[in-house]
C-alpha positions as CSV (number, residue, x, y, z in Angstrom):
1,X,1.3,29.9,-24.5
2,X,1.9,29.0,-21.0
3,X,-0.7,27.8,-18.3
4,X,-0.7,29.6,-15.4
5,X,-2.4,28.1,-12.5
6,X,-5.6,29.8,-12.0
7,X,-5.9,28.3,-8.5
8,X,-3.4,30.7,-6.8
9,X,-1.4,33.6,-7.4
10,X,2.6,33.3,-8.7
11,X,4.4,34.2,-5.8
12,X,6.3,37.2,-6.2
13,X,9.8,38.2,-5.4
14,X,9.4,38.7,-1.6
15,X,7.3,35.4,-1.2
16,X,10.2,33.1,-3.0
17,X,12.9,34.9,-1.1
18,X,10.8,34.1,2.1
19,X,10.2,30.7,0.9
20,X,14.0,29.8,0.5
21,X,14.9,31.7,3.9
22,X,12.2,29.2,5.4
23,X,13.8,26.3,3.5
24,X,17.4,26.8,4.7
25,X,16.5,27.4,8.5
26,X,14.4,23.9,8.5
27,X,17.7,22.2,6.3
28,X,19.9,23.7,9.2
29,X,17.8,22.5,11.8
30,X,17.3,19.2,10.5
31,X,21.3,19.2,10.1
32,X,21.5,20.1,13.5
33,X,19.5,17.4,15.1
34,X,20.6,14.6,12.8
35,X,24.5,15.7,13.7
36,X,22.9,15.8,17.8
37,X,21.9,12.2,17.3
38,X,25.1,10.9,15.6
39,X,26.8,12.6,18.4
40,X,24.9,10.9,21.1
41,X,25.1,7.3,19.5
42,X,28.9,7.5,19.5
43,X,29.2,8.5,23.0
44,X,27.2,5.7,23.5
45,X,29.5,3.2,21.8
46,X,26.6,2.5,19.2
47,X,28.8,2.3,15.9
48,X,31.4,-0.1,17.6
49,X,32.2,-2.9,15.1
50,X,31.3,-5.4,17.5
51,X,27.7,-4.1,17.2
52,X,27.5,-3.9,13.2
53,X,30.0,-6.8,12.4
54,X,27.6,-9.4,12.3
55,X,25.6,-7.9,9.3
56,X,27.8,-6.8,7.4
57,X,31.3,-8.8,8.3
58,X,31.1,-12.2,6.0
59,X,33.7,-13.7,8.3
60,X,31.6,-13.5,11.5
61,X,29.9,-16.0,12.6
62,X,27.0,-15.4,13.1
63,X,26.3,-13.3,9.5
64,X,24.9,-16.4,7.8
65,X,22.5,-17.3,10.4
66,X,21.6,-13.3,10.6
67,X,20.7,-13.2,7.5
68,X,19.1,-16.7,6.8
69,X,16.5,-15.6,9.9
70,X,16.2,-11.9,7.9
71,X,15.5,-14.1,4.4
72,X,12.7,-15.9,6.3
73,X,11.2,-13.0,8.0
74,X,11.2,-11.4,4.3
75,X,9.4,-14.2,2.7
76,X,6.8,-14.6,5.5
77,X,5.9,-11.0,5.5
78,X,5.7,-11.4,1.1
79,X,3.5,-14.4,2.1
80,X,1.3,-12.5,4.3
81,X,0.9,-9.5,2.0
82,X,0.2,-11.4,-1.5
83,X,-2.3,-13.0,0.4
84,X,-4.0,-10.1,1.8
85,X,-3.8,-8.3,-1.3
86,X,-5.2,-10.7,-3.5
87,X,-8.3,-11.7,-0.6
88,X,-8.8,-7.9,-0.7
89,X,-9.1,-7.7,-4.5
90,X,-11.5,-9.8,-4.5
91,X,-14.0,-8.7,-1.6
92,X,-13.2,-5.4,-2.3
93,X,-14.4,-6.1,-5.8
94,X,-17.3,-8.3,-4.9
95,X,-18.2,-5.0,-2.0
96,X,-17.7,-2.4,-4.8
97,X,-20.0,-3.9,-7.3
98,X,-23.1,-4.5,-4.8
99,X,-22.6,-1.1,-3.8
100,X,-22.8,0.5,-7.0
101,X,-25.3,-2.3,-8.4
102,X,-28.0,-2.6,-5.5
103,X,-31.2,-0.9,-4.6
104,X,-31.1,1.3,-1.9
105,X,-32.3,-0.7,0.7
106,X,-29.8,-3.6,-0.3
107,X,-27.5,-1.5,-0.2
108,X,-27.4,0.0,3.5
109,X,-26.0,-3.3,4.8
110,X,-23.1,-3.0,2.3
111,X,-22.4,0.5,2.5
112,X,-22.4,-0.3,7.0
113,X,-19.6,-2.5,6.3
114,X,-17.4,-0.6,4.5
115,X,-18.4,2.1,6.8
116,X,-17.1,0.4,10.1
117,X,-14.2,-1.7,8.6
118,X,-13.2,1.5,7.2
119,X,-13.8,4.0,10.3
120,X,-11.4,0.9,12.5
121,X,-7.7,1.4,12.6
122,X,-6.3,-1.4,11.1
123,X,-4.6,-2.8,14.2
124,X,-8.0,-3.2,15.9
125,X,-9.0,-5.0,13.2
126,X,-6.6,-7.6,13.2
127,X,-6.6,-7.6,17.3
128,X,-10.3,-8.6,16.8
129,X,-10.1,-10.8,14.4
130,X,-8.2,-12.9,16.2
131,X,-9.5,-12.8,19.7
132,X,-12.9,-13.5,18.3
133,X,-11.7,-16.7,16.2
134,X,-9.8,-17.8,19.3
135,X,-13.1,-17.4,21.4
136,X,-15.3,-18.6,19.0
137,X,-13.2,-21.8,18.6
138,X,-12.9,-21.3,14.7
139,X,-10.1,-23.4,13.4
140,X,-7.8,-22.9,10.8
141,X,-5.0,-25.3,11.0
142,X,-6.2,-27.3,8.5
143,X,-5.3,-24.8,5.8
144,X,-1.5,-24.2,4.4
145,X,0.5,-22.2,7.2
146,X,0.4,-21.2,10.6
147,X,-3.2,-20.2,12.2
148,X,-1.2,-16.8,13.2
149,X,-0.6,-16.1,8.9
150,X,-4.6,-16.2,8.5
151,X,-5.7,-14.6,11.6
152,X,-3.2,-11.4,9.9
153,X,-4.5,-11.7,6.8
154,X,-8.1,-12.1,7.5
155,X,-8.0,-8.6,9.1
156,X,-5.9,-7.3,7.1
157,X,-8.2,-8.5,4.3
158,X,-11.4,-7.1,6.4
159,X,-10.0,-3.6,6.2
160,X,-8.3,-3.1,3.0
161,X,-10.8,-4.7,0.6
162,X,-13.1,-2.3,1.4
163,X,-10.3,0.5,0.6
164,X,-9.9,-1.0,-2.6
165,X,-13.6,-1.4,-2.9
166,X,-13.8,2.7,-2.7
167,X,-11.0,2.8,-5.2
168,X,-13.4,0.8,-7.7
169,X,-16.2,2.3,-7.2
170,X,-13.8,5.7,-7.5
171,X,-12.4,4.4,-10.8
172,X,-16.0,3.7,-12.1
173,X,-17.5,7.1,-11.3
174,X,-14.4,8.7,-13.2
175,X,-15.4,7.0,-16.2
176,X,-17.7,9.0,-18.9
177,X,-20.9,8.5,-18.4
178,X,-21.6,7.0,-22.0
179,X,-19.5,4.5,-21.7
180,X,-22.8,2.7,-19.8
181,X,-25.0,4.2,-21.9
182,X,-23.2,2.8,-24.9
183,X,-23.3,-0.6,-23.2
184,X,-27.0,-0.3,-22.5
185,X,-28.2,0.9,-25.6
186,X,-26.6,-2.3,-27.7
187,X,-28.5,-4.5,-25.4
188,X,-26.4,-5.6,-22.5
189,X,-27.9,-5.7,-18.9
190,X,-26.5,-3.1,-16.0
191,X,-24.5,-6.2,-14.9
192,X,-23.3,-7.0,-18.5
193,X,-22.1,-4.0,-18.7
194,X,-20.4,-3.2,-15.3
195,X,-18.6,-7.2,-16.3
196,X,-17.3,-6.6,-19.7
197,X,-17.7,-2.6,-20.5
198,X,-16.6,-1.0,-17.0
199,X,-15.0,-3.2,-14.3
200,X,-12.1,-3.7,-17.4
201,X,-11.8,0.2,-17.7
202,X,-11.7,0.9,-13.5
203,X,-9.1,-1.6,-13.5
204,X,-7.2,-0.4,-15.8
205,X,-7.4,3.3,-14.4
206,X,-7.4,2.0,-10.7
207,X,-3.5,0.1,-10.9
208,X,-1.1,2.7,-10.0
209,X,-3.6,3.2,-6.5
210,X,-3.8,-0.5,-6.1
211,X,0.0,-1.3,-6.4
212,X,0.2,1.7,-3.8
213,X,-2.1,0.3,-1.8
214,X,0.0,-3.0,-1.6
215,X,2.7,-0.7,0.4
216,X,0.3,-0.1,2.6
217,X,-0.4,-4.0,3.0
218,X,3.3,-5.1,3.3
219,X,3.7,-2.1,6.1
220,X,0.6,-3.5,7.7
221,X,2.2,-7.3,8.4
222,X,4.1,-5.6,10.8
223,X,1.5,-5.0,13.0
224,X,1.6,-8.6,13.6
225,X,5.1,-8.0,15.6
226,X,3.0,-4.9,17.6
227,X,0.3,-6.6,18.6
228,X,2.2,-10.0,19.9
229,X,0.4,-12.1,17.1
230,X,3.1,-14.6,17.1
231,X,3.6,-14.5,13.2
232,X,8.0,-14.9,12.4
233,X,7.3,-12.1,9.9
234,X,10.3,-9.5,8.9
235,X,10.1,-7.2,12.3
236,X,9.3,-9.5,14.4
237,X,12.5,-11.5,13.0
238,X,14.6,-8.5,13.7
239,X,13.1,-8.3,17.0
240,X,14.7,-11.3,18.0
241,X,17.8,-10.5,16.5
242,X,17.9,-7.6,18.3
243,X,17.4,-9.2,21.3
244,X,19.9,-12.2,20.7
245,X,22.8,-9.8,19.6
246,X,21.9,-7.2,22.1
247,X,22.2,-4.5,19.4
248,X,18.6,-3.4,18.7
249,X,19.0,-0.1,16.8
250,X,22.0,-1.4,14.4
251,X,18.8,-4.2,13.9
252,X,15.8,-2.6,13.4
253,X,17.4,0.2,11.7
254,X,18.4,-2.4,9.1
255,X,14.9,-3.8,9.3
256,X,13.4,-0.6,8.6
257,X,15.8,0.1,5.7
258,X,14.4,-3.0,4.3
259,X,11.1,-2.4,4.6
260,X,11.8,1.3,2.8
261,X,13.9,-0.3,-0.2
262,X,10.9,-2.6,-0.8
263,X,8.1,0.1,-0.3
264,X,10.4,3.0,-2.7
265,X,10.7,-0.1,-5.0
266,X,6.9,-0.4,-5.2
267,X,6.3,3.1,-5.1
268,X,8.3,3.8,-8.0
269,X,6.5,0.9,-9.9
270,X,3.7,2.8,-9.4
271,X,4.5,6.1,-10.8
272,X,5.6,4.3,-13.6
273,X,2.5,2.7,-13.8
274,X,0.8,5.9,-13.9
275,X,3.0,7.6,-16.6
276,X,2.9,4.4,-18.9
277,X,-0.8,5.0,-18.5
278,X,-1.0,8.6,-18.9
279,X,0.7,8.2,-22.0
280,X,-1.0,5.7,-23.6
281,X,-4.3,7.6,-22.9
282,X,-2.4,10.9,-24.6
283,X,-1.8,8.5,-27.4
284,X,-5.2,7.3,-27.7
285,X,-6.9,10.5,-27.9
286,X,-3.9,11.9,-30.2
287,X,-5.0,9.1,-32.7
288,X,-8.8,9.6,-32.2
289,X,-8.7,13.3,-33.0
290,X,-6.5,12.8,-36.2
291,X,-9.4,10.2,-37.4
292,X,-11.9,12.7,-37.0
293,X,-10.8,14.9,-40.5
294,X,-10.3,11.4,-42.3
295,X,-14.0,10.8,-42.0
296,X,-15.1,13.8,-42.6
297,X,-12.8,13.8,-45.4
298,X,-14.2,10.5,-46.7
């Protein structure tokens, strides 16, 4: 029998022929401008060999050195990301628990946090972050890295824990409600049980959002290059490649290809995250119902 969405209506003849007619102007059009821009570029001299040669030519000179700075770039803005991810694990952990395990009056303070760091766009955050250590006279040269590294990923931390804190306390909710219960009744405290019954759960149904929300971290770094932070990460890199070949779109446009590969790669990852998930829940509930007519059997 087939499931038909109750949600909407099946669009009819006229509606798909409408929807295809739409579909082929905006293909055209999109055609049209991208053929307008390669246009323009050539009369512009912008796909001269000169420009591209030292990227992709292993006999020009300067294609080791290119490539070395893109290598370091890379692995400062993995550095910076790992770091901010795994800070924002575990505030966003720490923020989601109090927020789920407090009284209400406790609570206000935490919930106003995650309220303003998540209301602030994520570049304010790390703007502030480190004018206010910089004024404040808060050093942190004595830890591994440059002070630029940690004023990026204490911001970046500062917003996206408590993003991952509302994924936790998301995952919890979506958990059934006896699963607590359960917990309670065979003795274990409400913070027994959110340690060893439902924080294990969340996590488990929480990792395909929290792998996507590492894209969203390794976009962020470059906001260090925006904001003039000062932090060699992968755009600020091909910034000054840009700058040193005098070829800035054949550079950043193989910075940002980069930065997609990585982010599709992660993306993908994922999704298959998700499915391997899905599937193993399928399989978990296929198996629970077939033990249902063995007991009853028994």
């Amino acid at each position: 029998m087939s499931q038909t969405s109750v949600l909407y209506d099946a669009p009819g003849p006229r509606a798909v022929r409408r929807a295809r007619i739409g579909t082929a102007v905006a293909v055209l059009v999109f055609l049209g401008l991208a053929v307008l821009v390669v246009l323009r570029l050539a009369d512009r001299g912008q796909f001269d060999s000169e420009l591209w040669s030292p990227w992709f030519n292993p006999s020009d000179d300067r294609f080791s050195q290119v490539w070395e700075l893109v290598g370091r770039g890379l692995s400062a803005t993995l550095v910076a990301a790992v770091l901010a991810i795994a800070f924002s694990l575990v505030v966003g952990v720490l923020l989601g628990v109090a927020r789920m395990m407090l009284g209400r009056v406790l609570r206000v303070p935490v919930v106003a946090w995650i309220e303003l760091f998540r209301g602030l766009p994520v570049v304010v955050t790390i703007v502030f972050v480190w004018r206010a250590m910089v004024e404040l006279g808060i050093d942190v040269s004595s830890l591994p890295g440059e002070s630029a590294l940690w004023y990026l990923v204490i911001g970046l931390t500062l917003y996206n824990s408590v993003i991952i804190a509302e994924i936790l306390r998301a995952g919890v909710g979506s958990l059934p409600s006896g699963q607590r219960e359960a917990a309670l009744a065979v003795g274990l405290t409400n913070g027994q049980a959110m340690r060893t019954v439902l924080l294990p759960q969340a996590f488990r149904v929480m990792l395909p959002a929290l792998i996507s929300q590492l894209v969203v971290v390794l976009k962020d770094t470059s906001l260090a290059a925006v904001v003039g932070l000062g932090y060699l990460e992968l755009l600020r890199r091909g910034n000054l490649i840009a700058q040193t070949l005098d070829n800035p779109i054949q550079s950043l446009l193989i910075i940002a290809t980069i930065f997609i590969v990585i982010n599709y790669g992660l993306g993908k990852l994922a999704e298959y995250v998700e499915r391997r998930m899905g599937r193993a829940s399928g399989s978990s509930a296929g198996d629970g119902a077939e033990a249902v007519p063995a007991g009853q059997g028994a």
